[in-house]
Every structure is written in C-alpha cells, then in structure tokens.
Backbone as a printed PyTorch tensor [residue, N CA C, xyz], in Angstrom:
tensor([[[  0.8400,  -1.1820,   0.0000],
         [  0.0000,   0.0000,   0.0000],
         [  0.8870,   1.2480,   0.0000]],

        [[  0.5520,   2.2480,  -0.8020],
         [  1.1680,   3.2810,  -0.7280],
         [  1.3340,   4.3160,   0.3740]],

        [[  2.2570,   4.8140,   1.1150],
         [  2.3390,   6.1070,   1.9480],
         [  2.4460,   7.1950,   1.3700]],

        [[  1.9070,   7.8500,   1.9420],
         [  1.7190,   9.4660,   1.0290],
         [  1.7580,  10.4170,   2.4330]],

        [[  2.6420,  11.7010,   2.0590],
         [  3.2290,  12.4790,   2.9170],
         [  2.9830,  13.7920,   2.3140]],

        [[  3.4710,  14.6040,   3.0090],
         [  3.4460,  16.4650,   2.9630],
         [  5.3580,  16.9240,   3.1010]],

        [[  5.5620,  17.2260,   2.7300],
         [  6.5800,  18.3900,   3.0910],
         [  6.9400,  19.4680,   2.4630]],

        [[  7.2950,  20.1440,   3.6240],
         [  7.1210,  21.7670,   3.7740],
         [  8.6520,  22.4270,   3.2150]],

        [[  9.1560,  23.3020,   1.8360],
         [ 10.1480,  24.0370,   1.8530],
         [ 10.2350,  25.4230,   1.9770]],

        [[ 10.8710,  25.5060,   2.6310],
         [ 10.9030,  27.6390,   2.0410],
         [ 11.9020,  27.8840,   1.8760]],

        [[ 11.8470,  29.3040,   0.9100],
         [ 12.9690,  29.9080,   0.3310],
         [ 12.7220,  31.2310,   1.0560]],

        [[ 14.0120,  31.7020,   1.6470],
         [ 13.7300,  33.1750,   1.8240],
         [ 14.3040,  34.3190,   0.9950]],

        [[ 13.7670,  35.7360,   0.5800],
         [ 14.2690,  36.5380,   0.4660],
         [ 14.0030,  37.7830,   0.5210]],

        [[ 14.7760,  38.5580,   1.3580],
         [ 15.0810,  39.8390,   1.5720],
         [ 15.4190,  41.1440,   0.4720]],

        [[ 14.2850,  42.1110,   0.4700],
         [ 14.2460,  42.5650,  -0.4730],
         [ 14.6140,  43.9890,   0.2140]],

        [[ 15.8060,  44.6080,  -0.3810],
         [ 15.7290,  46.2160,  -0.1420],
         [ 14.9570,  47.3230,  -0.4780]],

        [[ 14.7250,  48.1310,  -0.0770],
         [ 15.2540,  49.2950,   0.6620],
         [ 15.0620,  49.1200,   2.1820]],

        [[ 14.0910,  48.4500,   2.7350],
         [ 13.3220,  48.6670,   3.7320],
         [ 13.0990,  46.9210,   4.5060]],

        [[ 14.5550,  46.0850,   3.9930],
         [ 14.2220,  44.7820,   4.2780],
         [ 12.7390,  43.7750,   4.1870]],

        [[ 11.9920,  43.7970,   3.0960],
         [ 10.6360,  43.5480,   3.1660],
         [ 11.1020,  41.9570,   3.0260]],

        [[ 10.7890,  41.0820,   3.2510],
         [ 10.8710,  39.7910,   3.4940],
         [  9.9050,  38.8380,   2.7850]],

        [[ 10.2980,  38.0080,   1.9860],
         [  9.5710,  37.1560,   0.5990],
         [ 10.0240,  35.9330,   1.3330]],

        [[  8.7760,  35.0850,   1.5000],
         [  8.9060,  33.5760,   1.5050],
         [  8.2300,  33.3070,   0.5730]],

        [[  8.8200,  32.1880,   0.0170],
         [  8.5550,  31.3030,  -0.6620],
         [  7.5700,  29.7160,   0.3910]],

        [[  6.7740,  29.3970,   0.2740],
         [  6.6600,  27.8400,   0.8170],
         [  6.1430,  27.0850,  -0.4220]],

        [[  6.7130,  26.1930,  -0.5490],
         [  6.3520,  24.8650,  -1.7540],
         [  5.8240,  23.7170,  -0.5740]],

        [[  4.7660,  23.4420,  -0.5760],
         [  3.9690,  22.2650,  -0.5730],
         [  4.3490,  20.7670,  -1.1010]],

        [[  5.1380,  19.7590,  -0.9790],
         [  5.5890,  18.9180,  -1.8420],
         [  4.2700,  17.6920,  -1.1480]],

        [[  3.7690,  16.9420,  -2.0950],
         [  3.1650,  15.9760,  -1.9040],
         [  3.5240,  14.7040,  -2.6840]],

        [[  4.6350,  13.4820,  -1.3570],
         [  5.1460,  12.6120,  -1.6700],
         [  4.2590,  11.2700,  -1.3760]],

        [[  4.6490,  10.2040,  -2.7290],
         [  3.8120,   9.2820,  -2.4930],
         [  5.0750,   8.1120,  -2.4860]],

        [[  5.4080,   7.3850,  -1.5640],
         [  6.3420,   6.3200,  -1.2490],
         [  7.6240,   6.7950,  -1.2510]],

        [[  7.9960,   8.5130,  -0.8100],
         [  9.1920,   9.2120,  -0.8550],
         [  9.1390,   9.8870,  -2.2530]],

        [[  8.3030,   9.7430,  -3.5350],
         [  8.4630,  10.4960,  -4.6140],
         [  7.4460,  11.3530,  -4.7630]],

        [[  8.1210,  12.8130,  -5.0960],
         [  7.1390,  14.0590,  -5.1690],
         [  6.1170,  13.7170,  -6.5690]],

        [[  4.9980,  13.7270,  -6.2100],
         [  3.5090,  13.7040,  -7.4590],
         [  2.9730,  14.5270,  -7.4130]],

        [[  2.9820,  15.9480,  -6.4380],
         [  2.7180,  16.9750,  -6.5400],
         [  3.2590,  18.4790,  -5.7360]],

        [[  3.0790,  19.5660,  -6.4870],
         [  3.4390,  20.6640,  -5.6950],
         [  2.6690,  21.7520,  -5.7220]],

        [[  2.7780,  22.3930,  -4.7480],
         [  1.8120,  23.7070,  -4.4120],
         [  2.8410,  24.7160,  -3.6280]],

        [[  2.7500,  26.1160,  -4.3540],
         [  3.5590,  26.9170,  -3.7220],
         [  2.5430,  28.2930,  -2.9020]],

        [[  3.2010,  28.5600,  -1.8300],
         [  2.3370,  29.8980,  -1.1840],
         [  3.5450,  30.8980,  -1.1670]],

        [[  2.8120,  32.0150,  -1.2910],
         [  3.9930,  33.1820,  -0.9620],
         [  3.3700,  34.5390,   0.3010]],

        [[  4.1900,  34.3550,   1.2290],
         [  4.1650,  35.2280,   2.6230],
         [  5.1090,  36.4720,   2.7280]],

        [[  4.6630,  37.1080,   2.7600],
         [  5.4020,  38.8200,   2.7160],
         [  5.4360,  39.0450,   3.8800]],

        [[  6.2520,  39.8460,   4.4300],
         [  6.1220,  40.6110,   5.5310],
         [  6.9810,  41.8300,   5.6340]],

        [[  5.8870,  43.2550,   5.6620],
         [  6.9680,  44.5010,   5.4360],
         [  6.7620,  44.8050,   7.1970]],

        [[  8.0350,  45.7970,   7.3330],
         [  8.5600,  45.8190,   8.8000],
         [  7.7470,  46.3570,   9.4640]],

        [[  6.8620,  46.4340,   9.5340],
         [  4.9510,  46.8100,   9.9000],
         [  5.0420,  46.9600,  11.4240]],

        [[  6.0520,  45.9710,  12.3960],
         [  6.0750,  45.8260,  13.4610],
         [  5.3090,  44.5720,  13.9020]],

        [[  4.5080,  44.0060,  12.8770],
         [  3.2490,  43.2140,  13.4960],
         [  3.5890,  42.0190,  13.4900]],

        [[  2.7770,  41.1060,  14.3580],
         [  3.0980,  40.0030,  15.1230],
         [  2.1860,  38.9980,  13.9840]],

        [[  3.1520,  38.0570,  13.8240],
         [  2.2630,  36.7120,  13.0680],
         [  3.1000,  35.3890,  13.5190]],

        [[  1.7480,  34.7100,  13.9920],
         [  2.0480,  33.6630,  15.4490],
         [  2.1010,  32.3300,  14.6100]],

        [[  1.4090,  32.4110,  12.9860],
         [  1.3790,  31.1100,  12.5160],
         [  2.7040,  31.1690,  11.4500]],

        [[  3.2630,  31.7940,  11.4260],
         [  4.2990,  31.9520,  10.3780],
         [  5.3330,  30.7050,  10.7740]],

        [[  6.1660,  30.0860,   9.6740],
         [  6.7870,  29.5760,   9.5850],
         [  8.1950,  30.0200,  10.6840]],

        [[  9.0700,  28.9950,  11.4980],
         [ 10.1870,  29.3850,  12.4750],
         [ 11.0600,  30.0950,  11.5070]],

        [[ 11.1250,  29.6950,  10.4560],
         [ 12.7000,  30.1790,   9.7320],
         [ 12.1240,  32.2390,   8.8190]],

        [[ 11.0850,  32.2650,   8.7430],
         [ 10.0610,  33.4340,   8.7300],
         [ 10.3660,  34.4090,  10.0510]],

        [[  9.8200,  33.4400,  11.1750],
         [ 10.0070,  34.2780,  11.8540],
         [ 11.6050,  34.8480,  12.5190]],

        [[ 12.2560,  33.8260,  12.5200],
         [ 13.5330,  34.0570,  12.4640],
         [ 14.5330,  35.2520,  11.7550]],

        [[ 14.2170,  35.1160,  10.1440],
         [ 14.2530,  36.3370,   9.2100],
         [ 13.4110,  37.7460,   9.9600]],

        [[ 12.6470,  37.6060,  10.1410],
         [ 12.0160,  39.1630,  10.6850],
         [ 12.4280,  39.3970,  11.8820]],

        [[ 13.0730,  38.7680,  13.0680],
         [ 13.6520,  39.1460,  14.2340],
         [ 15.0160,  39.7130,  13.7800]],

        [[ 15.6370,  38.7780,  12.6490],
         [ 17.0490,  39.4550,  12.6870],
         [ 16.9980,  40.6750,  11.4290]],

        [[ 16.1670,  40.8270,  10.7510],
         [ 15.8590,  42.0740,   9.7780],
         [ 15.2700,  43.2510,  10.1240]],

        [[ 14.1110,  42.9760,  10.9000],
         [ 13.2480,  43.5510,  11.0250],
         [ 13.4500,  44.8860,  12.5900]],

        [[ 14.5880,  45.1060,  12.4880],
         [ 14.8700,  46.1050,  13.7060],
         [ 13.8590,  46.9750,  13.7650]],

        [[ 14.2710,  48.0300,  14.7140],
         [ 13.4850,  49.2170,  15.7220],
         [ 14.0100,  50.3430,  14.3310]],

        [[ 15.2480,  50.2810,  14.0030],
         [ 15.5390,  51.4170,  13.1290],
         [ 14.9550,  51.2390,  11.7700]],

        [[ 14.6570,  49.7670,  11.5660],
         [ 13.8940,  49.3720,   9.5450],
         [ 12.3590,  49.7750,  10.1620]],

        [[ 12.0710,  49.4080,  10.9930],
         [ 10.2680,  50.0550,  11.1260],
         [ 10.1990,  51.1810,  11.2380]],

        [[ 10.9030,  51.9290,  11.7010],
         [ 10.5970,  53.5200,  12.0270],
         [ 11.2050,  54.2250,  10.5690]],

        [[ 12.3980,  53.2920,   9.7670],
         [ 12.4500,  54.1260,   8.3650],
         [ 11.4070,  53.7790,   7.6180]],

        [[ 10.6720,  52.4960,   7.4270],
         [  9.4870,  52.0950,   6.8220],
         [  8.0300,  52.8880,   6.9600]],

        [[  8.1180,  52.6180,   8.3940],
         [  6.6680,  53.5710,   9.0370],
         [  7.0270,  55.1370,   8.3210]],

        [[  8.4250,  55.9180,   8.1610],
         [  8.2500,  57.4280,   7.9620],
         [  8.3160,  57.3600,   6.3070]],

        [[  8.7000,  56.5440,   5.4840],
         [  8.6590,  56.5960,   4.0640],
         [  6.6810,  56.7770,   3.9530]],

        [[  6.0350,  55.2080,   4.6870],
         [  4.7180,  55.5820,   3.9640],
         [  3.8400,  57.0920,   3.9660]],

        [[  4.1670,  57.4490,   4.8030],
         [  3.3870,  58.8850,   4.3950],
         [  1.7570,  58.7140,   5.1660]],

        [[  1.0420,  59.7570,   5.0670],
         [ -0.1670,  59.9150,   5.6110],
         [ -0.8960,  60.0290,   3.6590]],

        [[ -2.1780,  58.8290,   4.3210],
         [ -2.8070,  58.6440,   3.2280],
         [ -3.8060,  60.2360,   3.0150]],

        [[ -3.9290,  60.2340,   1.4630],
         [ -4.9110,  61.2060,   1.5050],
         [ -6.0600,  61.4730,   2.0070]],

        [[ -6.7060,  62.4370,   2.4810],
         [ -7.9550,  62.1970,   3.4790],
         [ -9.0020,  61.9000,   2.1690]],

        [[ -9.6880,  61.1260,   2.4240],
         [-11.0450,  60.7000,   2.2870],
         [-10.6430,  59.1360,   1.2890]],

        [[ -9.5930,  58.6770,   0.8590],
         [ -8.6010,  57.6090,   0.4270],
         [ -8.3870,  56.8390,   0.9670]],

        [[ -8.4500,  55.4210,   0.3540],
         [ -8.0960,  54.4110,   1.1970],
         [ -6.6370,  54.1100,   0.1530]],

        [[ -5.7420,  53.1360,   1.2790],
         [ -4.4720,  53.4370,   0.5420],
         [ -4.4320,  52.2250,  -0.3070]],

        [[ -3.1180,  52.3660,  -1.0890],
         [ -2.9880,  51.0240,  -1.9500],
         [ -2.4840,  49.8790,  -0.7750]],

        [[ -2.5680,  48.5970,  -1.2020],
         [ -2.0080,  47.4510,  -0.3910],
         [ -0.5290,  47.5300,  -0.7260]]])
C-alpha cells in the first residue's frame, strides 16, 4: 500500500530598501518518498512591526534578525499619511 506524505520548503528573500521579506513555501506531496505533486504559497512581511504567530520558524527568524526598531521607524516614515477621504494602496 502506498504512503503518502506532505513536506514543507521555504525559500527566503530579503528585499531592499526597507528589508521587506519574501517567503517562498512549496507544498511537496510525496507518495512512497516520490514528489507527485506541488503547491507553492507566498508570505510577505513589510517591517509593519506586526506580530504573526502562525508563520513559519525560519520566517520568523528572518524578521527578528531584519526587522529592527531602526527598519520600522524608516518604513513607518517613508509611507506617508494617506490622503484624506482615500483608502491606501495594499
């Protein structure tokens, strides 16, 4: 009978000016150790300050050592105050 499994990869990368942080996760779905399928997700995180509890360890890892007191406060003063009556872009 066949076993069929999940495993999880990520790629990270760090994007300048403002360290914004790109994961990659690929989904591999193995059947007796050989991949028969894949699914990829992609997780951003700009230096926002904000807390995300389900994120991947090596994610969160990248944003503790990127994500300083001095990249949020240059991030937070680049965005600017949205125009009044405007909602902003994502």
């Amino acid at each position: 009978m066949a076993t069929y499994t999940e495993k999880l990869e990520h790629t990270i990368e760090i994007v300048p000016p403002f360290q914004t942080i790109r994961c990659k996760q690929d989904i591999l779905v193995l059947r007796d150790g050989e991949e028969i399928g894949r699914s990829t997700k992609w997780i951003v995180r700009e230096p926002d300050g904000g807390s995300y509890p389900d994120d991947p360890e090596e994610l969160k890892t990248a944003v503790a050592a990127f994500h300083t007191q001095a990249v949020i406060d240059a991030w937070s003063a680049a965005q600017g105050p949205a125009p009044d009556g405007q909602i902003p872009s994502p």
